[in-house]
PDB file of N, CA, C and O in Angstrom:
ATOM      1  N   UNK A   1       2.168   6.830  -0.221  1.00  0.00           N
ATOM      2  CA  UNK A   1       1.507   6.804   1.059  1.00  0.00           C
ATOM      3  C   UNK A   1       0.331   5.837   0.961  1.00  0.00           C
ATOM      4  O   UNK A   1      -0.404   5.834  -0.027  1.00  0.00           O
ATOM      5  N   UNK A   2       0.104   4.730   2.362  1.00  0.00           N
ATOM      6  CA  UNK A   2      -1.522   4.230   2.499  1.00  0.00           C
ATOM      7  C   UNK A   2      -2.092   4.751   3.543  1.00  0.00           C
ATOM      8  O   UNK A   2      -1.764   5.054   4.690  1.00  0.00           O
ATOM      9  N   UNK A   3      -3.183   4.793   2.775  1.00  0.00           N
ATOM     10  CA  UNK A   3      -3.989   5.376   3.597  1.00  0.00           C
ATOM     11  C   UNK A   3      -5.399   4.629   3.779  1.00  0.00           C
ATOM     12  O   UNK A   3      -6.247   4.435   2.908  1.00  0.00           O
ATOM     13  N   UNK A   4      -5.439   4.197   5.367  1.00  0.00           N
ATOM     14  CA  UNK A   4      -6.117   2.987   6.074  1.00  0.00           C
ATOM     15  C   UNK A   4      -7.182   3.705   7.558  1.00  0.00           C
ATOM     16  O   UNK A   4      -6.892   4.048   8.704  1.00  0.00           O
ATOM     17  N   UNK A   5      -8.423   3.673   6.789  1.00  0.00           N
ATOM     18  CA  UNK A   5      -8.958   4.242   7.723  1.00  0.00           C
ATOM     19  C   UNK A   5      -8.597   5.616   8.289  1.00  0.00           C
ATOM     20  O   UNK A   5      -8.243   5.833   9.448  1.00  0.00           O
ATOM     21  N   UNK A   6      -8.720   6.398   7.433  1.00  0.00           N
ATOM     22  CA  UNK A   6      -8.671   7.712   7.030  1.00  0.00           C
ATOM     23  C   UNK A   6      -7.014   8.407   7.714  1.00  0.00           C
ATOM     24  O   UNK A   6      -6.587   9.559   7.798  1.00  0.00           O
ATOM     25  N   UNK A   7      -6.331   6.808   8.174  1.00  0.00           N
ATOM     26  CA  UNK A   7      -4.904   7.375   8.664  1.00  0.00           C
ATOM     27  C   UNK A   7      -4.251   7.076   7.753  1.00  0.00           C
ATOM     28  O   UNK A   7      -4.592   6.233   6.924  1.00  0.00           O
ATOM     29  N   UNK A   8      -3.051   7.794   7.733  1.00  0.00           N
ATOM     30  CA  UNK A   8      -1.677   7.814   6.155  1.00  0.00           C
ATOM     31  C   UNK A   8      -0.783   7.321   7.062  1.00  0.00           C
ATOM     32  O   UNK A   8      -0.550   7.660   8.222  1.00  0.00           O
ATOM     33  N   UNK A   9      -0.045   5.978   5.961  1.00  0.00           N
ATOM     34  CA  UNK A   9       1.720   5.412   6.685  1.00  0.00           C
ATOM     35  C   UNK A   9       2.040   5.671   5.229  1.00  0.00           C
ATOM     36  O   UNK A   9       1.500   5.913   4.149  1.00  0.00           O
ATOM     37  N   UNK A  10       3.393   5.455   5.886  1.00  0.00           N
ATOM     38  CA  UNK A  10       4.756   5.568   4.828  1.00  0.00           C
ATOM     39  C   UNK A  10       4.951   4.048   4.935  1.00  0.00           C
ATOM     40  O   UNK A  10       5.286   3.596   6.030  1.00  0.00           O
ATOM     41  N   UNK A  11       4.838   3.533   4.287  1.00  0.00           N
ATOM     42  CA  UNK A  11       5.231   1.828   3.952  1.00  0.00           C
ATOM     43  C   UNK A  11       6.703   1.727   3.912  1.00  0.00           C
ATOM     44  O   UNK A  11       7.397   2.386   3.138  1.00  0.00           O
ATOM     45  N   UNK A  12       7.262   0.678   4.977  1.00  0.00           N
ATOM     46  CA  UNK A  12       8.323   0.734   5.147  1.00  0.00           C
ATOM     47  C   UNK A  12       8.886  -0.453   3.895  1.00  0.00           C
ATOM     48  O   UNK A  12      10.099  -0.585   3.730  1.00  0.00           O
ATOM     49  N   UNK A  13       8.003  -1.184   3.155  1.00  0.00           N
ATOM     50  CA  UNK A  13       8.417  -2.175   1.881  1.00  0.00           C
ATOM     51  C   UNK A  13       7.337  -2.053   1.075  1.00  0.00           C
ATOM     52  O   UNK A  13       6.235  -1.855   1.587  1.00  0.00           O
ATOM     53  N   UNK A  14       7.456  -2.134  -0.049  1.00  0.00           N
ATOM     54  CA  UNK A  14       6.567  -1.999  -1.363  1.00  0.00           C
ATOM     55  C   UNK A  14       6.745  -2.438  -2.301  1.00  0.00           C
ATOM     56  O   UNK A  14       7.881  -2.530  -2.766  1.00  0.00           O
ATOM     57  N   UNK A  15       5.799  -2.817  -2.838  1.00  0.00           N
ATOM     58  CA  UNK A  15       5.889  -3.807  -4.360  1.00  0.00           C
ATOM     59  C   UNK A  15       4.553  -4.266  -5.224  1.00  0.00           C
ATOM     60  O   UNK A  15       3.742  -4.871  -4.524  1.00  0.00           O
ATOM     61  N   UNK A  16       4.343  -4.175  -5.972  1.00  0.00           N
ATOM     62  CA  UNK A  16       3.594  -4.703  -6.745  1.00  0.00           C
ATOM     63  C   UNK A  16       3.335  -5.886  -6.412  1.00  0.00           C
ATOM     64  O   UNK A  16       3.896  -6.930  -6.746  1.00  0.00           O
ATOM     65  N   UNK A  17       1.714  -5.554  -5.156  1.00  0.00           N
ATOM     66  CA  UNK A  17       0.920  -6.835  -5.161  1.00  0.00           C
ATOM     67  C   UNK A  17       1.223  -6.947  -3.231  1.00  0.00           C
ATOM     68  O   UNK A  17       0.779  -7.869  -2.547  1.00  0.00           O
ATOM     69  N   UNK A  18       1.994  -5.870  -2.725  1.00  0.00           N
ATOM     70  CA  UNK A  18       2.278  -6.429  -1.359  1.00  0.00           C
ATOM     71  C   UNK A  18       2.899  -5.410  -0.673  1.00  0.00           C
ATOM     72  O   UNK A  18       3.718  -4.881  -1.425  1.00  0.00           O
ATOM     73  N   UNK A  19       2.880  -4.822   0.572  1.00  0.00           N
ATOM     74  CA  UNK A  19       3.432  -4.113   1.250  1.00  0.00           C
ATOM     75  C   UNK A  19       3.903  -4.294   2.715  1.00  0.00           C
ATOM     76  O   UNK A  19       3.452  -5.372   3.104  1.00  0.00           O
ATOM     77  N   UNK A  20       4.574  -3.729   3.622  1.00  0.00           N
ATOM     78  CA  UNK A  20       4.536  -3.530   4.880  1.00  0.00           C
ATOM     79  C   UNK A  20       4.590  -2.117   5.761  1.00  0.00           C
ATOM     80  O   UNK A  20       5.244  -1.134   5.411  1.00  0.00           O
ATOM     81  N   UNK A  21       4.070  -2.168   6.537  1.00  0.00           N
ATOM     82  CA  UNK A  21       4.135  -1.165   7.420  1.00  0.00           C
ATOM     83  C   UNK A  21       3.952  -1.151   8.830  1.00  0.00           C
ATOM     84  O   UNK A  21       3.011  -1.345   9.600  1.00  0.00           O
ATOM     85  N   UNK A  22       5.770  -0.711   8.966  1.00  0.00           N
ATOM     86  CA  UNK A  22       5.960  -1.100  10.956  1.00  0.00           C
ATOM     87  C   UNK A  22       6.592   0.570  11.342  1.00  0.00           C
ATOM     88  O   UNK A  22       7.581   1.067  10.803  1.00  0.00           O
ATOM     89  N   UNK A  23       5.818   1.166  12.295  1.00  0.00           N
ATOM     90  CA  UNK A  23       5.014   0.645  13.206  1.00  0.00           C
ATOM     91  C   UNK A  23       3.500   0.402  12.570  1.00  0.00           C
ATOM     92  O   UNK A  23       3.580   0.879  11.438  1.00  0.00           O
ATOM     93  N   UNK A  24       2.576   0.046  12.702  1.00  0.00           N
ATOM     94  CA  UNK A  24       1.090  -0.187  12.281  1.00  0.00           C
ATOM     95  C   UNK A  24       0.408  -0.106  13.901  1.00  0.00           C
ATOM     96  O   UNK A  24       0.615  -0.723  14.946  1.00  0.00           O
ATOM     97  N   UNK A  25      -0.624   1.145  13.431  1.00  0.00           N
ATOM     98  CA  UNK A  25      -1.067   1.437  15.130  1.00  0.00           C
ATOM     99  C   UNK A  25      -2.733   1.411  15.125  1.00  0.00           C
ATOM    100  O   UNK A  25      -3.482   1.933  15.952  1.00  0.00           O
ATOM    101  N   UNK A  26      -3.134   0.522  13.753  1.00  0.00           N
ATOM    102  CA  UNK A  26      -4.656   0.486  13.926  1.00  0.00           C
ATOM    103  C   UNK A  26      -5.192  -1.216  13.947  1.00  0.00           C
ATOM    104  O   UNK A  26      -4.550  -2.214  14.276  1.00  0.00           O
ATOM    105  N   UNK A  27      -6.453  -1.108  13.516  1.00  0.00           N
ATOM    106  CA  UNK A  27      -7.574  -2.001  14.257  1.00  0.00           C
ATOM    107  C   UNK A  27      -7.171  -3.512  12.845  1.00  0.00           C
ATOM    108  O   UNK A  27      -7.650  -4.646  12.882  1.00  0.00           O
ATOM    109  N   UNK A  28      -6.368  -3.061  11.972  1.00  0.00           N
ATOM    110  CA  UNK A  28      -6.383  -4.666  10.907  1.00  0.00           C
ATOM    111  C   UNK A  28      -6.468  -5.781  12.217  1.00  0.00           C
ATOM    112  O   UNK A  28      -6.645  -5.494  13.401  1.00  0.00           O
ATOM    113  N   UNK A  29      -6.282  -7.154  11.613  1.00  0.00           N
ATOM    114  CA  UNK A  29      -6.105  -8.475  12.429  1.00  0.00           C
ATOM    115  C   UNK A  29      -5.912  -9.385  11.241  1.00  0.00           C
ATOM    116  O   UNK A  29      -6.485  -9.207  10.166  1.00  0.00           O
ATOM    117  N   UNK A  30      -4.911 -10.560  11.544  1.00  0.00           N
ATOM    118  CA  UNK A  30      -4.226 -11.309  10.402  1.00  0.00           C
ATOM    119  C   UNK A  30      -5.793 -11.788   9.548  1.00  0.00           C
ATOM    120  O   UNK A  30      -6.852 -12.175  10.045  1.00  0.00           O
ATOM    121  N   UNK A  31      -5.517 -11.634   8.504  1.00  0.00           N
ATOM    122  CA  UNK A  31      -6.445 -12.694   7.665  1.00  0.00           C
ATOM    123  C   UNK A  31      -7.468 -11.729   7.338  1.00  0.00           C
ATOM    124  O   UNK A  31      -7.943 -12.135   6.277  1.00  0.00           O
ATOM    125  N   UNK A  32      -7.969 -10.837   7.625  1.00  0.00           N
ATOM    126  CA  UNK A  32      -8.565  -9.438   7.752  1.00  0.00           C
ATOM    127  C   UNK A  32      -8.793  -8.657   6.146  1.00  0.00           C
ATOM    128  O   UNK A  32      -7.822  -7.978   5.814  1.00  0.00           O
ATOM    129  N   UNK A  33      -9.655  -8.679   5.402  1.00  0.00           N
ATOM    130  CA  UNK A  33      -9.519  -7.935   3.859  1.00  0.00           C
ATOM    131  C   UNK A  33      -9.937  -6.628   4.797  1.00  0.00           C
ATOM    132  O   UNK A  33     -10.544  -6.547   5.865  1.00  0.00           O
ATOM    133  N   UNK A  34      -9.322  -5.616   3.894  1.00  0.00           N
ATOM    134  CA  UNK A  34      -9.680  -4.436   3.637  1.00  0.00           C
ATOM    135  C   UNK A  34      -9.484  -3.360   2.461  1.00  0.00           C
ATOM    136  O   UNK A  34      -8.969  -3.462   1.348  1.00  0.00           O
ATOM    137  N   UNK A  35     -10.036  -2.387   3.075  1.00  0.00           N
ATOM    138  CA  UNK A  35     -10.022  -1.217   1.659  1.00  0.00           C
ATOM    139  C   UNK A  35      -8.913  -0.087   2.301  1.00  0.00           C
ATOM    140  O   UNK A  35      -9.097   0.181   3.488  1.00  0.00           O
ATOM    141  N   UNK A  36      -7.981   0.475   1.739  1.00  0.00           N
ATOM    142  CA  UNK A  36      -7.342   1.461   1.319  1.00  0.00           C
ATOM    143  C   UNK A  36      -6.884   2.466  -0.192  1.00  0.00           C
ATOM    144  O   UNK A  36      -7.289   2.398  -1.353  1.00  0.00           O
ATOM    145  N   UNK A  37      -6.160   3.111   0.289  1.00  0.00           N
ATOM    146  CA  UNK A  37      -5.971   3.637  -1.102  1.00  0.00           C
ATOM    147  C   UNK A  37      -4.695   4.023  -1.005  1.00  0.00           C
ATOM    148  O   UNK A  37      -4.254   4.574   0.004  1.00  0.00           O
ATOM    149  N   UNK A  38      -3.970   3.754  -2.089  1.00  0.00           N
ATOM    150  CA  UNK A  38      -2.401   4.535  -1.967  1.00  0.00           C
ATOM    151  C   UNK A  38      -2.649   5.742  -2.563  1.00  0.00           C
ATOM    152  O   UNK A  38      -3.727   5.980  -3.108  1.00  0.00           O
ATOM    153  N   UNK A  39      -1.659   6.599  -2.500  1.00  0.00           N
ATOM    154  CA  UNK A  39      -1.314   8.164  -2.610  1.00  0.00           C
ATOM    155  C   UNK A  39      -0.219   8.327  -3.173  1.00  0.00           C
ATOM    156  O   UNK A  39       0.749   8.057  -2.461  1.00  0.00           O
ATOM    157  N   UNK A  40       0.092   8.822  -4.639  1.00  0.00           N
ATOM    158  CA  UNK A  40       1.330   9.695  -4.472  1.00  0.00           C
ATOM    159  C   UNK A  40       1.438  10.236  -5.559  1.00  0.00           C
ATOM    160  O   UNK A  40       0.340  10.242  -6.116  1.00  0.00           O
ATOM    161  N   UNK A  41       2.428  10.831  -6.320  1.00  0.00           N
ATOM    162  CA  UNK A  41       2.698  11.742  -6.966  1.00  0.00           C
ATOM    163  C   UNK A  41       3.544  10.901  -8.040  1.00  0.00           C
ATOM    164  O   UNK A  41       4.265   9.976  -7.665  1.00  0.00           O
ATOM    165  N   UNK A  42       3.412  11.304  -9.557  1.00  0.00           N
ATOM    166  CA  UNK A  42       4.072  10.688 -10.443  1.00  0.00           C
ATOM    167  C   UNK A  42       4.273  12.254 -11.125  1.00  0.00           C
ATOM    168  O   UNK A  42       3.472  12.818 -11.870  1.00  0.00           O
ATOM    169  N   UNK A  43       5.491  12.739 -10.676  1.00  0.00           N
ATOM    170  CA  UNK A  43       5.279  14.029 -11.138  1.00  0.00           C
ATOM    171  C   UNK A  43       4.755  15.503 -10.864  1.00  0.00           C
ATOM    172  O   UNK A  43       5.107  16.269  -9.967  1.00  0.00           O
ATOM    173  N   UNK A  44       4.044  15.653 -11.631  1.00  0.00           N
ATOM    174  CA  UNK A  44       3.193  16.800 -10.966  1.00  0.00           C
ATOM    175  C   UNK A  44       1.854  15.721 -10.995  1.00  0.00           C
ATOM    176  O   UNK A  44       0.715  16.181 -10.923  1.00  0.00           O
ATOM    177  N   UNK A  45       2.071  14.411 -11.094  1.00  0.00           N
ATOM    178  CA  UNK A  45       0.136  14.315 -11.330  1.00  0.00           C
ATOM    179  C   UNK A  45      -0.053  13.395 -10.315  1.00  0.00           C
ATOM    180  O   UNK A  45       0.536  12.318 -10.224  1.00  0.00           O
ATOM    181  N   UNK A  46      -1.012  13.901  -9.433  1.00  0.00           N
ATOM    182  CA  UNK A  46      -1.602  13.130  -8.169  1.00  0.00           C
ATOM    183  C   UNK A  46      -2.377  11.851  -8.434  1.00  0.00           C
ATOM    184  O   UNK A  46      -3.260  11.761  -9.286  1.00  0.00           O
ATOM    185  N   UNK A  47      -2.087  11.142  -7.856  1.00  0.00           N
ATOM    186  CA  UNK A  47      -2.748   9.588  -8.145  1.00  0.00           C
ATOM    187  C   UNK A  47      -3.434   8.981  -6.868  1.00  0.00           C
ATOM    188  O   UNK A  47      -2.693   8.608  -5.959  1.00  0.00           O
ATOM    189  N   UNK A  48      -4.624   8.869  -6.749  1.00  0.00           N
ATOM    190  CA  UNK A  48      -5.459   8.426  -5.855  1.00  0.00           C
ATOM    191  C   UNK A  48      -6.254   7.117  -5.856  1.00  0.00           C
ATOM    192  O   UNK A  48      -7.428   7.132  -6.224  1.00  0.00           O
ATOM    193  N   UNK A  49      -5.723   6.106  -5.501  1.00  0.00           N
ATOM    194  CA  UNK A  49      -5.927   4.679  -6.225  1.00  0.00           C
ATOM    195  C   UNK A  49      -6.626   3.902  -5.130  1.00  0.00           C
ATOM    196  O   UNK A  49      -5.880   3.454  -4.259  1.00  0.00           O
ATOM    197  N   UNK A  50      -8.000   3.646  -5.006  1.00  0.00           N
ATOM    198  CA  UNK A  50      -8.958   2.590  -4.531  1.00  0.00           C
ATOM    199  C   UNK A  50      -8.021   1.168  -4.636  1.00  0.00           C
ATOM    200  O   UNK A  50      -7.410   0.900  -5.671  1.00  0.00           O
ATOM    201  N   UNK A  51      -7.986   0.265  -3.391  1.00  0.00           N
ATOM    202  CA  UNK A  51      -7.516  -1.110  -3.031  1.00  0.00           C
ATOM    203  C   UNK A  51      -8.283  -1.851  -2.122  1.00  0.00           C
ATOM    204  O   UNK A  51      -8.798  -1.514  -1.057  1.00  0.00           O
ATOM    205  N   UNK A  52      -8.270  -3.014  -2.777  1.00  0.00           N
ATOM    206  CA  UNK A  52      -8.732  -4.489  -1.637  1.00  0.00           C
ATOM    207  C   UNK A  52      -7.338  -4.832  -1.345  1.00  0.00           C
ATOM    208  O   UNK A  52      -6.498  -5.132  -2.193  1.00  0.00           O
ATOM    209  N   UNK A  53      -7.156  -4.764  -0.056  1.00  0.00           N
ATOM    210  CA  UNK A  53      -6.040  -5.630   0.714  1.00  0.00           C
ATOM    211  C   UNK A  53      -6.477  -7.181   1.279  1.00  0.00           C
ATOM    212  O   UNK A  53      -7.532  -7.753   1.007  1.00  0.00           O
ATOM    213  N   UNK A  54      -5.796  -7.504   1.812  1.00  0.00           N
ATOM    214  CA  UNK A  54      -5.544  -8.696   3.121  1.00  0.00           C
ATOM    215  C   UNK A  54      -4.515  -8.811   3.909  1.00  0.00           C
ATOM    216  O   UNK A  54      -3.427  -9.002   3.365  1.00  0.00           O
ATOM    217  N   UNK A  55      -4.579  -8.727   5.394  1.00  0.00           N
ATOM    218  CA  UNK A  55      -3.648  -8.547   6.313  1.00  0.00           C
ATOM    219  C   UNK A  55      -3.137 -10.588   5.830  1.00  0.00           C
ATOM    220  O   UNK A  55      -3.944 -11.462   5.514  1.00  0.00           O
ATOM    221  N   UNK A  56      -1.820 -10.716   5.936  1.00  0.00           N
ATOM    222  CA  UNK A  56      -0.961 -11.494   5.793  1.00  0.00           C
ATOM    223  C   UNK A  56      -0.564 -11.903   7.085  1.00  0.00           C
ATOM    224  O   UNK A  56      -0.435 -13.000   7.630  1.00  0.00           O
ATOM    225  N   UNK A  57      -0.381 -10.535   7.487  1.00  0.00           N
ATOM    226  CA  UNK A  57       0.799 -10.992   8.893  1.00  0.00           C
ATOM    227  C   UNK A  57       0.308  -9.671   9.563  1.00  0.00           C
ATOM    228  O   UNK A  57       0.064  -8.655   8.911  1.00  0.00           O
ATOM    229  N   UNK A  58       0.138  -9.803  11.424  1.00  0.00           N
ATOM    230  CA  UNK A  58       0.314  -8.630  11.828  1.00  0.00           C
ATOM    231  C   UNK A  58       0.733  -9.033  13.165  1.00  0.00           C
ATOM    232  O   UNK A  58       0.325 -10.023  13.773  1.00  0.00           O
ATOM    233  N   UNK A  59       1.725  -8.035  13.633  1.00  0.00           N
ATOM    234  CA  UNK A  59       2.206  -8.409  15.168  1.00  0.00           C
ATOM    235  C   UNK A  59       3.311  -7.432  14.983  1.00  0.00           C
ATOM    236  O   UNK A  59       3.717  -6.840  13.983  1.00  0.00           O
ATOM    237  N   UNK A  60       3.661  -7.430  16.156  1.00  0.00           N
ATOM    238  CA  UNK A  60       4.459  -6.191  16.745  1.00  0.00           C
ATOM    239  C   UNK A  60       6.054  -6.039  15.921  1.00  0.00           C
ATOM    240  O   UNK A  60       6.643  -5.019  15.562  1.00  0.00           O
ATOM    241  N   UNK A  61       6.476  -7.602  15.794  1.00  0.00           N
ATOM    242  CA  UNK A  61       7.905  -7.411  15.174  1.00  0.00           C
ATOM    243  C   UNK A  61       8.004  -7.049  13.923  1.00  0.00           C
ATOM    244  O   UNK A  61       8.855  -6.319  13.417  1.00  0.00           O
ATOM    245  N   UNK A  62       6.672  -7.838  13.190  1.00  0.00           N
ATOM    246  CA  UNK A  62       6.718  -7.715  11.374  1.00  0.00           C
ATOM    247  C   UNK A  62       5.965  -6.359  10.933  1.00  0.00           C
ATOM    248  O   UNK A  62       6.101  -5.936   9.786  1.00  0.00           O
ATOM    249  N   UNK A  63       4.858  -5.438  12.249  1.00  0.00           N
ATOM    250  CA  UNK A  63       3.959  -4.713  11.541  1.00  0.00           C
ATOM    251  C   UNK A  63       3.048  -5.676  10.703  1.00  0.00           C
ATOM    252  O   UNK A  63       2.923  -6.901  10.687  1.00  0.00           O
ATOM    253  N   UNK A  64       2.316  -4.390   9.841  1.00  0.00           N
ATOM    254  CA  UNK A  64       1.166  -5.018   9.402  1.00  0.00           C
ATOM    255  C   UNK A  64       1.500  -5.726   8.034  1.00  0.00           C
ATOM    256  O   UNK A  64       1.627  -4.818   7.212  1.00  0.00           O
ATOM    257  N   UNK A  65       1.674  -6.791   7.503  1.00  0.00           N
ATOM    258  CA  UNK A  65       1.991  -7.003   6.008  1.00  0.00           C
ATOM    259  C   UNK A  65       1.012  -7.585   5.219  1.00  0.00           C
ATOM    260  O   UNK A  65       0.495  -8.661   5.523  1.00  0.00           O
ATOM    261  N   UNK A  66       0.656  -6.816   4.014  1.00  0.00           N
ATOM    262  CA  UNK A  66      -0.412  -7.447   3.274  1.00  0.00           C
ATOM    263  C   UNK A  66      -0.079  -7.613   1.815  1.00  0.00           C
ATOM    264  O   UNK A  66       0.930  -7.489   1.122  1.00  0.00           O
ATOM    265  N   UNK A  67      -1.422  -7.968   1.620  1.00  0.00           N
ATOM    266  CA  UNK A  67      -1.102  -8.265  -0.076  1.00  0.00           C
ATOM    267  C   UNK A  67      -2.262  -7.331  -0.484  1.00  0.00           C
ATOM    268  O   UNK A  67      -2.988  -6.840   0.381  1.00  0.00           O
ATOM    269  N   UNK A  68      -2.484  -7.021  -2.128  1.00  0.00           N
ATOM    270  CA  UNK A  68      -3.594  -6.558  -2.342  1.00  0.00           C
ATOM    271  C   UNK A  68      -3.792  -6.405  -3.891  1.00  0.00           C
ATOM    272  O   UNK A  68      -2.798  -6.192  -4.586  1.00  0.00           O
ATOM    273  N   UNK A  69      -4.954  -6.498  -4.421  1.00  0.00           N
ATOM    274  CA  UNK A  69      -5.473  -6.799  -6.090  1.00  0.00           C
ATOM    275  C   UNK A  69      -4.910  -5.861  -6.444  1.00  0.00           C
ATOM    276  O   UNK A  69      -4.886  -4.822  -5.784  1.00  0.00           O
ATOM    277  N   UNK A  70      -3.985  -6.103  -8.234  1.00  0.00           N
ATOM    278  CA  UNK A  70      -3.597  -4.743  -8.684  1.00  0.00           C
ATOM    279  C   UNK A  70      -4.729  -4.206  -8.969  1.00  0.00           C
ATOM    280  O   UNK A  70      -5.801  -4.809  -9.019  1.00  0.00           O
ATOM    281  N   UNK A  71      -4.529  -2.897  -9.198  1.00  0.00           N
ATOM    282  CA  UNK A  71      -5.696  -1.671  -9.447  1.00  0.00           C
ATOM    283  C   UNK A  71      -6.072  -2.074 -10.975  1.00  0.00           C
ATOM    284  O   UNK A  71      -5.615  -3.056 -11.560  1.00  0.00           O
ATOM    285  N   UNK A  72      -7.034  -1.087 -11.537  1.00  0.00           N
ATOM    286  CA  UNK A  72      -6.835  -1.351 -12.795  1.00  0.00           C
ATOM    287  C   UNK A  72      -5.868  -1.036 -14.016  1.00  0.00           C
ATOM    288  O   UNK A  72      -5.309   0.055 -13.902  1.00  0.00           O
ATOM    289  N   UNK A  73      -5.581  -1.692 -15.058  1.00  0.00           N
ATOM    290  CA  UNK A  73      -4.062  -1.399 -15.973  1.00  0.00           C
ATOM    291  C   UNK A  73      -4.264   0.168 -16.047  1.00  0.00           C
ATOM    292  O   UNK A  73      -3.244   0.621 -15.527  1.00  0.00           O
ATOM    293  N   UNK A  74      -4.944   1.056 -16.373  1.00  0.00           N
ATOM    294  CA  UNK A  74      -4.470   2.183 -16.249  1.00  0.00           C
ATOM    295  C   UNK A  74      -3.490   3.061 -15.017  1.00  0.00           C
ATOM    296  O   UNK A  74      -2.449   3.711 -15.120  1.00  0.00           O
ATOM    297  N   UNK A  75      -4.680   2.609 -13.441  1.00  0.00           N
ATOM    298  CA  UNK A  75      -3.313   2.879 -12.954  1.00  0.00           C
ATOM    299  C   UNK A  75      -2.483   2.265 -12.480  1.00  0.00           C
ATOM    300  O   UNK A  75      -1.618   2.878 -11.854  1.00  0.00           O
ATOM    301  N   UNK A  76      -2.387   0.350 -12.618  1.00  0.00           N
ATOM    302  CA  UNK A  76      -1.734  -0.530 -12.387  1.00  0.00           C
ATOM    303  C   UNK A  76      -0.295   0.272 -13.226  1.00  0.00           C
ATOM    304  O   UNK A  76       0.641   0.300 -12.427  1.00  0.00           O
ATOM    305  N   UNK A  77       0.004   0.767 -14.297  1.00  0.00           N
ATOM    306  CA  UNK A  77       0.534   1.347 -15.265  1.00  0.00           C
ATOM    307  C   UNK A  77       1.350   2.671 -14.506  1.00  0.00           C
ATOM    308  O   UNK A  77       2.518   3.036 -14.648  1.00  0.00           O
ATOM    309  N   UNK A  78       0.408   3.153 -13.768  1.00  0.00           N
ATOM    310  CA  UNK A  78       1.322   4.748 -13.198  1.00  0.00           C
ATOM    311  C   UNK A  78       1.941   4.099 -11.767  1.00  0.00           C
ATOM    312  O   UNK A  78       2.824   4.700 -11.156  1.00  0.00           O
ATOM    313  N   UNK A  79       1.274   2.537 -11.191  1.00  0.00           N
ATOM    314  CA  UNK A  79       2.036   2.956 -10.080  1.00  0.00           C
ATOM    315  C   UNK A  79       2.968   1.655 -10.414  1.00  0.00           C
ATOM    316  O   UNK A  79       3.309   1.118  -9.360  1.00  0.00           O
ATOM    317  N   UNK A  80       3.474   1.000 -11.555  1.00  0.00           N
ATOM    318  CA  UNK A  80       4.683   0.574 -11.402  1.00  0.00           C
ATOM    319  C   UNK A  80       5.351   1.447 -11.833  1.00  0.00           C
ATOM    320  O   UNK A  80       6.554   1.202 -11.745  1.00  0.00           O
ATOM    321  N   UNK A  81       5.013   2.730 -12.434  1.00  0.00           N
ATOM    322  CA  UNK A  81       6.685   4.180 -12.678  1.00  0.00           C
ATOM    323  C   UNK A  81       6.840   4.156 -11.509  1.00  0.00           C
ATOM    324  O   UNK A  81       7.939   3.838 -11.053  1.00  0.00           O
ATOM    325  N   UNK A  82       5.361   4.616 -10.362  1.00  0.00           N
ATOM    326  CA  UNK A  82       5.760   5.043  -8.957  1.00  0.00           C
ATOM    327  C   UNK A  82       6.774   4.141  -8.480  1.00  0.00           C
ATOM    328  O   UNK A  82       7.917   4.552  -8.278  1.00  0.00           O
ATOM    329  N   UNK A  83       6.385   2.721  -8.248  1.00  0.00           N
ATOM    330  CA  UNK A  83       7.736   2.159  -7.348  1.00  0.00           C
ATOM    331  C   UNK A  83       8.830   2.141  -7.958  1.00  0.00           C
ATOM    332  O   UNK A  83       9.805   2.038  -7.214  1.00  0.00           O
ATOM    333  N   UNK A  84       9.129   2.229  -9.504  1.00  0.00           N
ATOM    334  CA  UNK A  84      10.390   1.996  -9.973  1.00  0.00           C
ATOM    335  C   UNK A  84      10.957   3.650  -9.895  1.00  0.00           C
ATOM    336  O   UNK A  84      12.017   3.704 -10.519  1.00  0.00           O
ATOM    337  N   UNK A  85      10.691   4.605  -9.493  1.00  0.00           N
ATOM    338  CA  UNK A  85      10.978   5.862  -9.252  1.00  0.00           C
ATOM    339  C   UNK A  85      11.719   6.158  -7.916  1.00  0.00           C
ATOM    340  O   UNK A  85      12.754   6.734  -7.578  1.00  0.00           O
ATOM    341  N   UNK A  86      10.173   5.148  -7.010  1.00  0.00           N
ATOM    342  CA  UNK A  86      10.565   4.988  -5.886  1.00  0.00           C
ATOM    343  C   UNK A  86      11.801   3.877  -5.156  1.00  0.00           C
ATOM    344  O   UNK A  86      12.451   3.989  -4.117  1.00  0.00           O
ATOM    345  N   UNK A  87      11.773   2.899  -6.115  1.00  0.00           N
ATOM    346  CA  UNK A  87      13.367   1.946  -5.693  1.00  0.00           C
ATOM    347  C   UNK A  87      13.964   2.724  -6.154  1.00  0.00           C
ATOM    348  O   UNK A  87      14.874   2.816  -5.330  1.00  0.00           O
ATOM    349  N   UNK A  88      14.274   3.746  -7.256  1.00  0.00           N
ATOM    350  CA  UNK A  88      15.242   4.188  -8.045  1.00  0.00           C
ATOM    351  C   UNK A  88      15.897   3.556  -9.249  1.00  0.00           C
ATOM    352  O   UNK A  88      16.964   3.866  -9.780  1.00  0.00           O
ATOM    353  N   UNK A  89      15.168   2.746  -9.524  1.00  0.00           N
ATOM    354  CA  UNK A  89      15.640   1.845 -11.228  1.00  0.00           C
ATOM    355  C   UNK A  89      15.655   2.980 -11.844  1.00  0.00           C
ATOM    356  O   UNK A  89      15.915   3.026 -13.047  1.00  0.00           O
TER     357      UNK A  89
END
């Protein structure tokens, strides 16, 4: 989960270093840094991870798409299990 201005999406694409999320129903604007945090579970162990983004792209067809600094290697480390859990590798 991100969570952007105290609202949670389900990212409809994800990856190390970049995401999207359509529908996107808040205040970003292209070119735009911001702070979020992803959310999720590796297990039983909750992971609560501080991010600098940048809106990439935003408009109605693409949603919001950004990029954003990996976290640090510790939990740069738990959240590539997360997405490879989450593609299913």
């Amino acid at each position: 989960m991100i969570v952007i201005d105290h609202h949670e999406y389900t990212p409809e694409e994800f990856a190390l270093g970049s995401f999207r999320i359509r529908p996107y129903d808040g205040d970003l604007i292209a070119k735009q840094q911001f702070d979020f945090h992803l959310v999720f579970d590796l297990g039983n162990d909750p992971v609560n991870v501080s991010c600098r983004g940048l809106v990439v792209k935003m408009n109605e067809q693409t949603g919001l798409v950004a990029r954003y600094q990996s976290p640090q290697p510790f939990y740069e480390r738990k959240l590539i299990d997360y997405i490879r859990a989450w593609k299913g590798v």
